[in-house]
C-alpha positions in Angstrom: 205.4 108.7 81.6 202.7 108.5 84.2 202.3 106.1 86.9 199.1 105.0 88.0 198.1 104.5 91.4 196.0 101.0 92.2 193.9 101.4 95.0 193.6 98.3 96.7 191.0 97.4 98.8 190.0 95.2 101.4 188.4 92.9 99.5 191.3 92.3 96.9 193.6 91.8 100.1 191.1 89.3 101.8 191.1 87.4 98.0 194.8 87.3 98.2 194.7 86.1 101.6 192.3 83.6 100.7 194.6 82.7 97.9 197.3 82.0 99.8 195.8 79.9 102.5 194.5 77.9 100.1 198.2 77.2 98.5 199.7 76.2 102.0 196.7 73.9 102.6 197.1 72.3 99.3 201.1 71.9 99.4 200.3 70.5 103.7 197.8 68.1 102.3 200.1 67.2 99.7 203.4 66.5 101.9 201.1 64.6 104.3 199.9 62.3 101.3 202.8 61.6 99.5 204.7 60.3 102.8 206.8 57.2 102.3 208.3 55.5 105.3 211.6 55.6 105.7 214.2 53.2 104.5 217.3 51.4 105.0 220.2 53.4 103.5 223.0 50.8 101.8 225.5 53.8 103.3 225.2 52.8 106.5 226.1 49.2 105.7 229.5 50.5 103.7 230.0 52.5 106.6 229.5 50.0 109.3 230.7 47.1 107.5 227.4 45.1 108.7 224.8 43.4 106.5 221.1 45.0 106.3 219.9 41.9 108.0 221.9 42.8 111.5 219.3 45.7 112.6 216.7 45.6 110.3 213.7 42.5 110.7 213.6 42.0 106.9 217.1 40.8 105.3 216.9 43.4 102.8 217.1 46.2 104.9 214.0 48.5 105.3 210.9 48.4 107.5 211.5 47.7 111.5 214.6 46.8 113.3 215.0 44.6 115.4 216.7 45.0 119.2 220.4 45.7 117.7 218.9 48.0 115.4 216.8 50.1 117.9 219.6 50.1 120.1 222.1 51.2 117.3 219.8 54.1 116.7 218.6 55.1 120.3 222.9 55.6 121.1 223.4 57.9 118.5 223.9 55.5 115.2 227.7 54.3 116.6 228.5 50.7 116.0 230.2 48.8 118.7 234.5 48.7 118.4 235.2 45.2 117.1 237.5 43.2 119.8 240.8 42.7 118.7 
């Protein structure tokens, strides 16, 4: 059995270089483009007990929140204790 020594040379290793700059620029430009926004999860409101509509603008859930809603997720996502 005899083993073969390859020889590589500069310009295969700037090829592969080039090679694989190209396939991180691709899969970047590729998560940038295929960005959704984010959404409402319905865990939260089985969680919290709370309806969509209480933080988010749109009823459904989804999209911007209103002031409860910002507030909700500037402290730390912790609803309120209910009163007793």
């Amino acid at each position: 059995m005899t083993i073969k020594a390859i020889r590589i040379t500069r310009t295969t290793a700037l090829a592969g270089a080039a090679g694989m700059t190209a396939a991180i620029l691709v899969a970047a430009t590729t998560l940038l483009v295929t960005q959704r926004p984010a959404q409402a999860f319905p865990a939260y409101a089985q969680k919290t007990d709370l309806h969509c509509s209480v933080c988010h603008v749109n009823p459904k859930g989804g999209g911007p929140t209103n002031a409860y809603g910002t507030k909700w997720f500037t402290t730390g996502m912790k609803v309120p204790k209910k009163k007793r």
